[in-house]
C-alpha positions in Angstrom: 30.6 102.1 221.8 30.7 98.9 219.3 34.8 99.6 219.4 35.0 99.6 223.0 32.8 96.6 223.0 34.7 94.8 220.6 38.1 95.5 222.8 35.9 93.9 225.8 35.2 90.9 223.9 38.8 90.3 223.2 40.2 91.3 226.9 37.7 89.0 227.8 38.5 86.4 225.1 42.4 86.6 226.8 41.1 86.1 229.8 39.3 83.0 229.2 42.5 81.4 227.8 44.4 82.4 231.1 42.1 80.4 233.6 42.0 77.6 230.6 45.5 77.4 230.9 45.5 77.7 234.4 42.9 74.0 234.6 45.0 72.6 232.1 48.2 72.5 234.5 46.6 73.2 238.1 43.5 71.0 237.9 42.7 68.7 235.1 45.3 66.2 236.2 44.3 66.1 239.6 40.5 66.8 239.2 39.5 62.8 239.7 41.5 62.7 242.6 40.2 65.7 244.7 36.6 64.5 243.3 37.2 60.9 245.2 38.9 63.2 248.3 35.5 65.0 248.7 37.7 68.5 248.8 40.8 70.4 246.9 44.3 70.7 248.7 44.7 74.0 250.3 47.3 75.2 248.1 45.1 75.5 245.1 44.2 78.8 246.9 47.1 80.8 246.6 47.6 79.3 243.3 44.0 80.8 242.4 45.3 83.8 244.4 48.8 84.3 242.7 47.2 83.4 239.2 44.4 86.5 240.0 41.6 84.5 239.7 40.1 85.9 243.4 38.1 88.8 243.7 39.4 89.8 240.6 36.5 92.4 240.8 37.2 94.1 244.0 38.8 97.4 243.8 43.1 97.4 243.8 43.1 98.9 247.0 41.6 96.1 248.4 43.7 93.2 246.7 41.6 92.6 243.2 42.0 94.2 239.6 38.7 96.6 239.8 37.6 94.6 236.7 33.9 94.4 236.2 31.5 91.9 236.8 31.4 89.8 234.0 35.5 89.3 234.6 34.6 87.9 238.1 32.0 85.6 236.4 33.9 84.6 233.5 36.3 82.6 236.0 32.9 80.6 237.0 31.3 80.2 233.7 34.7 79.1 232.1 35.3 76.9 235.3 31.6 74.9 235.0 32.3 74.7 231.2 35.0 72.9 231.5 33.2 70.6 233.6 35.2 71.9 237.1 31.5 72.7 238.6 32.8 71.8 242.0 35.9 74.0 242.3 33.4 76.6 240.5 31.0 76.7 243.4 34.0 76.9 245.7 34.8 80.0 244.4 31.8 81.6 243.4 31.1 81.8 247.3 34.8 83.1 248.2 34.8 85.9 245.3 31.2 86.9 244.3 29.5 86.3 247.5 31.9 86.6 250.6 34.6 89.1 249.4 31.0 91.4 248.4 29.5 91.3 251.7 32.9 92.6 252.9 33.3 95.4 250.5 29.9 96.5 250.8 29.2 96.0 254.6 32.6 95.9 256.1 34.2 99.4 258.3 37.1 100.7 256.4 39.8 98.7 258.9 37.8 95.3 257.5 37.9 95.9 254.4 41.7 96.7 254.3 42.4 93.7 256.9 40.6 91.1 255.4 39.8 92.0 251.4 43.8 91.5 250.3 44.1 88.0 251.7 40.7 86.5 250.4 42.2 87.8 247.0 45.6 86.5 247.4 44.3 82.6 249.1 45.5 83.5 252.3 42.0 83.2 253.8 39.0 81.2 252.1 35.9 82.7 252.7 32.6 80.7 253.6 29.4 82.2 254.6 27.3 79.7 257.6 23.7 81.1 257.1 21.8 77.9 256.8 20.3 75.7 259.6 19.6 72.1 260.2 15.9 73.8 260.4 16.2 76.4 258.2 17.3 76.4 254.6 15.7 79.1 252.1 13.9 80.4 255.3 16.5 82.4 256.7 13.9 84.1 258.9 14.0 80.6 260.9 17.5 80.6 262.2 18.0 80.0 265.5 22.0 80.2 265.9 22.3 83.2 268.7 24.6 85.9 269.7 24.7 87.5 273.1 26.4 90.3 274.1 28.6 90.9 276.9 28.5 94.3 278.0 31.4 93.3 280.3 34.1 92.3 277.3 32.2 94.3 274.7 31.8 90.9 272.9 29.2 88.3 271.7 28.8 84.8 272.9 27.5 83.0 269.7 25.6 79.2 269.9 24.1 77.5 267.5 24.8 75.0 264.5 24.8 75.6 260.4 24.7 72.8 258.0 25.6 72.7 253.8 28.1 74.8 254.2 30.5 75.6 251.4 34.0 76.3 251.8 33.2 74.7 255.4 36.2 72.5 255.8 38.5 74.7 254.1 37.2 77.9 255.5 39.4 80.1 257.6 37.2 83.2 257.4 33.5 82.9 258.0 30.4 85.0 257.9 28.0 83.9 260.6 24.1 84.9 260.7 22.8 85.1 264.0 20.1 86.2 266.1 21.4 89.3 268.5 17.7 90.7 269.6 15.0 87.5 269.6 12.2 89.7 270.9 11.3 90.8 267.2 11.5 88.8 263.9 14.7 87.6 262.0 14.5 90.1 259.7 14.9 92.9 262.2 17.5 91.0 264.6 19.9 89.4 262.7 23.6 90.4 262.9 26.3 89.0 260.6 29.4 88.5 262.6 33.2 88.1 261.3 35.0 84.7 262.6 39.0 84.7 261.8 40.3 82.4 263.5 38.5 78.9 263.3 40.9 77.5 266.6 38.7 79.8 269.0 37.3 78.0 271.6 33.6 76.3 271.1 33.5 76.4 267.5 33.9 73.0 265.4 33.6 71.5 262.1 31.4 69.0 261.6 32.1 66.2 258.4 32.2 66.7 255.4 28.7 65.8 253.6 28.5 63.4 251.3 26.8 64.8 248.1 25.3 63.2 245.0 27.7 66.0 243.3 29.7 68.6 243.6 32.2 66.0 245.4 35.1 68.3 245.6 33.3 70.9 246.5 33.9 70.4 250.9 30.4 70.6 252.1 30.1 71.1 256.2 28.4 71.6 259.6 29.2 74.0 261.5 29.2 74.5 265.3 29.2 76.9 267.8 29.3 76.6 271.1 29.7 79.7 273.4 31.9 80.9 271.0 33.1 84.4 271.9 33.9 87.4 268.9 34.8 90.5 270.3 31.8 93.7 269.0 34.1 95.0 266.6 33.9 91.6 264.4 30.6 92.6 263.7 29.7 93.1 259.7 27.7 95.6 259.3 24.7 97.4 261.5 23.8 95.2 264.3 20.4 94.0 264.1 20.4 94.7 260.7 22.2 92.1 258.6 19.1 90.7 257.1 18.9 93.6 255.2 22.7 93.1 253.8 21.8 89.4 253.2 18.5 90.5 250.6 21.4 93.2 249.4 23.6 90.5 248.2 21.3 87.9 247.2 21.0 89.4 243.1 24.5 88.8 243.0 24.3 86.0 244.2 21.6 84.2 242.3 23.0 85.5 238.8 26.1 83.9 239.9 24.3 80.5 240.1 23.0 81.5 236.5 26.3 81.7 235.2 27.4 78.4 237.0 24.3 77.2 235.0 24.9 78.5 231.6 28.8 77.6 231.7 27.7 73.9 232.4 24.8 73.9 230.0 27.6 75.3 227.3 30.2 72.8 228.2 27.6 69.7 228.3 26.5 71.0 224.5 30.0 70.8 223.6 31.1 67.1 224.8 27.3 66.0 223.4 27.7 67.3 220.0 31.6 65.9 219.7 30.1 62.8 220.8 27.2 61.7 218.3 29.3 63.5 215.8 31.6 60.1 216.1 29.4 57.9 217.4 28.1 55.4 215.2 25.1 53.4 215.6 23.3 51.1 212.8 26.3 51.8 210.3 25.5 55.7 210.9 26.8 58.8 213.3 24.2 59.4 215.5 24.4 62.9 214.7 22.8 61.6 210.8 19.9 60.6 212.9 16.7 63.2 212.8 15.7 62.6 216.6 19.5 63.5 216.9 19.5 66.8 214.7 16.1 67.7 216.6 16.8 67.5 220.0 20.9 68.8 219.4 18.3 72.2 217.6 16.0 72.6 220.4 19.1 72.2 223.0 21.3 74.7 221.7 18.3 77.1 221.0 17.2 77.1 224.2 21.3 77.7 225.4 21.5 80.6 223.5 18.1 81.7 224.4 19.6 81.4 228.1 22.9 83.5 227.8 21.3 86.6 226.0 19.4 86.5 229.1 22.5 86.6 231.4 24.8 88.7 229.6 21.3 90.8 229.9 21.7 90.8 233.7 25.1 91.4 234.0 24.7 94.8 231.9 22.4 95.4 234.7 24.4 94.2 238.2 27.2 96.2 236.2 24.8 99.6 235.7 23.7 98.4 239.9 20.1 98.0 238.7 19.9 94.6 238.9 16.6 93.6 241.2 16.1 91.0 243.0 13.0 89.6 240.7 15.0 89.7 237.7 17.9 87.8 239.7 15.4 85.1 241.1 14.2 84.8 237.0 17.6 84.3 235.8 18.3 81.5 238.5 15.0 79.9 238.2 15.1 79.5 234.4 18.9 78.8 233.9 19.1 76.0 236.4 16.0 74.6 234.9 17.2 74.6 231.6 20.6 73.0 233.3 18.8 70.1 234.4 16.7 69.7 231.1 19.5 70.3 228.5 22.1 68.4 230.7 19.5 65.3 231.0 18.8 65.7 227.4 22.2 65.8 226.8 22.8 62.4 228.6 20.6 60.6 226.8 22.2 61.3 223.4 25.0 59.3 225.1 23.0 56.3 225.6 24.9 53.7 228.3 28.1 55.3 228.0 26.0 58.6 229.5 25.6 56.4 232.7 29.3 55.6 233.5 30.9 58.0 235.8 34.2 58.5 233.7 32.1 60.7 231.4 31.6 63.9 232.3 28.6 64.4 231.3 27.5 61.8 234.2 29.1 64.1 237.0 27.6 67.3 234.9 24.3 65.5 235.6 24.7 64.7 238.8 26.5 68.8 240.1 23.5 69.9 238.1 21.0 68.9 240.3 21.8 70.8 243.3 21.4 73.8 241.2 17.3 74.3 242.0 17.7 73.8 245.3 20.8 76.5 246.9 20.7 80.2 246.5 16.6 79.6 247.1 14.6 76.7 245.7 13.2 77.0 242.1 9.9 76.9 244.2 11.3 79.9 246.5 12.1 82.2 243.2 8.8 81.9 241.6 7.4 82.9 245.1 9.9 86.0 244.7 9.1 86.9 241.0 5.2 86.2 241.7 5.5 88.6 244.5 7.1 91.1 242.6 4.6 91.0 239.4 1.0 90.3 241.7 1.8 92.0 244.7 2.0 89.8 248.1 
């Protein structure tokens, strides 16, 4: 066992130095650019794609490399690390969460249609679930589908907002309501849209965010807009259930995001007060320095035991939803605490955009808020310890 973990930690250790050769050519010079755009060019998609750096673990049949989990992650803690947080979330909802609810909802004929060209770029998955008036409550939607025995098809009306991959997305998982005589939970349907020309459905702007610039942002409308049956993922009436399936994946995704930004805002701190000088000394000779640099990195380290933990788990498919909601509430909290801490130690210079660590401050914050609020996932994890 230590032998075959030790050849995982250096296939692993090959793999980080492919996607860090990958930034160094396909993004760091342009990363500033796209950041001021508010999106990436299209074509970075089937350089991701051709690279095999998309749902690198979905099986070969499909399209991907039937690597495990933690090679699927690695591209989004690497990414974050590196201070690409944007481009990070882009593709944390293409990979881990779309291509997922295609392999593990999607008929045989979706899987084989779709699954190849979300891997390759060809399509870029988004998934519209949240609502002008309904954000961690998805039991408040309100966007419906109604069928049409006629054309054996659904006519689907509504609007979605914050969504990722929005402006850029060609294939989209919509949450609707198809029976609204009973609760979300037990009438929500997840349909398949391919082809963002059909009539009645538009994008909206792209949001303006604190952070996450490049990272296109959208609303989402839908008017009337007609899928045929068969573009339905999943059971009807059931995809609620898919949704709570996918969420553990999911939220340790958004932990990884968390501890790859946490790692990479450590890194640019400790460089930093290591030539810094201030009163004829580094900074880094300073006790308050030493202290809080201790109690940062402690409390880093502390945080990836606890995620490589969880992906041992998603890997063995015993990772719970508590334990998912606990890794995403205390990793972005420790993002915004050891990223704002990190700040600091920068003094003025911390406060000027064309550091990173400003825009790692600023894509940080989002983090206790999507994927379920930090107030949502001690609901979750109280429910789960206490009972309801």
């Amino acid at each position: 066992m230590i032998t075959k973990r030790r050849q995982e930690d250096d296939d692993l250790l090959l793999f980080r130095k492919s996607i860090q050769g990958f930034a160094d050519k396909h993004i760091a010079p342009y990363y500033e650019e796209w950041e001021d755009a508010g999106s990436v060019p299209r074509d970075l998609w089937t350089k991701l794609g051709d690279e095999g750096l998309l749902c690198i673990d979905i099986p070969e049949e499909y399209g991907g490399t039937g690597v495990s989990y933690r090679y699927s992650s690695l591209v989004i803690d690497e990414l974050t690390r590196l201070g690409y947080t944007a481009i990070a979330i882009n593709l944390s909802v293409h990979s881990n969460i779309v291509a997922h609810y295609v392999l593990g909802s999607g008929t045989e004929e979706q899987k084989q249609q779709y699954l190849p060209k979300l891997a390759s770029g060809e399509l870029v998955g988004a998934i519209a679930m949240t609502e002008p008036g309904a954000g961690s409550d998805l039991q408040g939607i309100k966007t419906t589908a109604t069928y049409d025995e006629a054309s054996d098809s659904y006519r689907i009306s509504g609007s979605k907002t914050f969504i990722t991959n929005g402006q850029l997305g060609d294939f989209i998982i919509v949450a609707a309501l198809t029976d609204t005589s009973v609760k979300a939970s037990k009438g929500t349907s997840l349909f398949i849209l391919d082809d963002p020309t059909v009539a009645g459905f538009e994008r909206g702007k792209n949001l303006k965010k604190i952070g996450l610039h490049s990272c296109d942002t959208s609303e989402l409308f839908f008017d009337e807009v007609v899928l045929p049956a068969s573009h339905i993922l999943g059971v009807k009436n059931e995809g609620f259930a898919v949704l709570m399936n996918e969420l553990p994946r999911e939220r340790l995704t958004l932990a990884v995001c968390a501890q790859g930004a946490m790692e990479g805002a450590m890194e640019q701190t400790i460089r930093y007060v290591q030539e810094r000088e201030a009163f004829k000394k580094k900074i880094s000779d300073f006790q308050n320095t030493r202290f809080k640099i201790a109690e940062m990195q402690t409390k880093v380290r502390m945080h990836r035991a606890f995620v490589d933990e969880c992906m041992t788990l998603i890997e063995q498919d015993t990772l719970d939803t508590a334990t998912a909601s606990m890794a995403k509430l205390t990793c972005s909290e420790a993002q915004g605490e050891v990223i704002d801490g990190c700040l600091q130690l920068f003094g003025g210079y911390g406060y000027m955009t064309e550091y990173p660590i400003a825009r790692a401050f600023v894509d940080a914050r989002v983090q206790r808020i999507y994927g379920g609020t930090s107030e949502i996932m001690k609901q979750i994890i109280a429910n789960d310890i206490l009972g309801k």
